[in-house]
C-alpha positions, 0 to 999 in steps of 0.5 A: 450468609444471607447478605454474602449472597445477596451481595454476590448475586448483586455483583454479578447482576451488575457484572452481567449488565456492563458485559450487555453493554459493552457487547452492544457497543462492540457490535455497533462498531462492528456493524459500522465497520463492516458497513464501510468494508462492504462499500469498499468490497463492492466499489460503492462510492457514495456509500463509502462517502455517507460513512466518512460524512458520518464520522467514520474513521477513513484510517480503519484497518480491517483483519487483515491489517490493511488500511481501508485505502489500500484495501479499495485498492486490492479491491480493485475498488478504485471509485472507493478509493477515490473517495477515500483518497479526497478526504482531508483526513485520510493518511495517505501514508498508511501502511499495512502490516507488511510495511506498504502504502497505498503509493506502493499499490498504485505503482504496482498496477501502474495508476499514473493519475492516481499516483499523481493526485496521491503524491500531490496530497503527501504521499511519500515517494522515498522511504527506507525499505521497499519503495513505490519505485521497486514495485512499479520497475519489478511490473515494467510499468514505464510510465509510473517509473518516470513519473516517479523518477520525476519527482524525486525517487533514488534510482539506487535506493535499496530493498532490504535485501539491497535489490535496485529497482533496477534489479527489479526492471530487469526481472520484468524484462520491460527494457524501456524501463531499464532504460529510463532507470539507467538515465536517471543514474541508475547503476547496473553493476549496483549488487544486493544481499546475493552479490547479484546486480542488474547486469547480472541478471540480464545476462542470466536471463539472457534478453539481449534488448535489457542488456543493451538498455543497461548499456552493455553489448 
């Protein structure tokens, strides 16, 4: 009985030793990556820096599923961002856990010249799904929609519920947007999942200017 419990008291010595361990190692990331986090929350750049020339993975995902790329983004971090984006090892194709990327990001809030310097490292400008098209047409933000169209977006590629990007210049009301959409072969009659097109929001919502973009009277 007397080496039973010896044995046990041993084993769970042992046991207790490696759970110390292992929580020092757990909070020693954890410290890490709240450190890169905090340099993103706050826009320090050369914190951001520091991390990466330490080793720190550029390709963390915090909680919330976000890559620390599109998180500087969300941030509106975009000192971060920048250095994030100019290291070798940064996934310029990450996405998150509703299936976007970084690309997606800056066609939402418009950002040609980082969208430009992204796309020159890799970043994918077509893909199934919702595109950085969608998302810079569903703003109106007329630049980035050419700058898109001009390296290679599908005009009539189609969200999951088959809306056009189109559909989507229309609901932003912008119609420079439609209008650089329908000369890229955008088309307006082009209907999703609801049996809804372009032209047919326009003429619900009644803009006259969007429907003359879409090239109807």
């Amino acid at each position: 009985m007397y080496f039973i419990n010896k044995s046990s008291i041993l084993k769970k010595g042992f046991l207790a030793a490696m759970l110390a361990v292992a929580l020092s190692a757990c909070a020693a990331n954890a410290g890490s990556n709240s450190g890169l986090w905090n340099d993103i929350k706050n826009d320090r750049a050369s914190g951001v820096t520091q991390a990466l020339s330490e080793g720190t993975d550029p390709n963390e995902v915090n909680q919330n599923g976000e890559p620390a790329l599109i998180q500087a983004i969300r941030d509106q971090s975009m000192g971060a961002f920048d250095a994030l984006a100019a290291n070798p090892k940064t996934d310029v194709n990450a996405v998150n856990r509703t299936g976007e990327t970084p690309l997606m990001y800056l066609a939402i809030i418009g950002d040609v010249p980082r969208a430009r310097k992204l796309v020159a490292r890799g970043a994918k400008v077509n893909r199934l799904g919702w595109t950085p098209l969608h998302y810079a047409a569903s703003k109106g933000h007329v630049d980035m929609v050419k700058f898109l169209l001009g390296k290679g977006a599908y005009p009539n590629a189609p969200a999951p519920d088959g809306s056009s990007p189109l559909l989507m210049a229309v609901t932003s009301k912008n119609a420079d947007a439609v209008r650089a959409l329908v000369a890229a072969g955008a088309d307006p009659r082009a209907i999703n999942q609801k049996d809804v097109s372009a032209l047919d929001m326009a003429k619900k919502m009644g803009n006259a200017d969007v429907i003359r973009a879409l090239g109807k009277k």
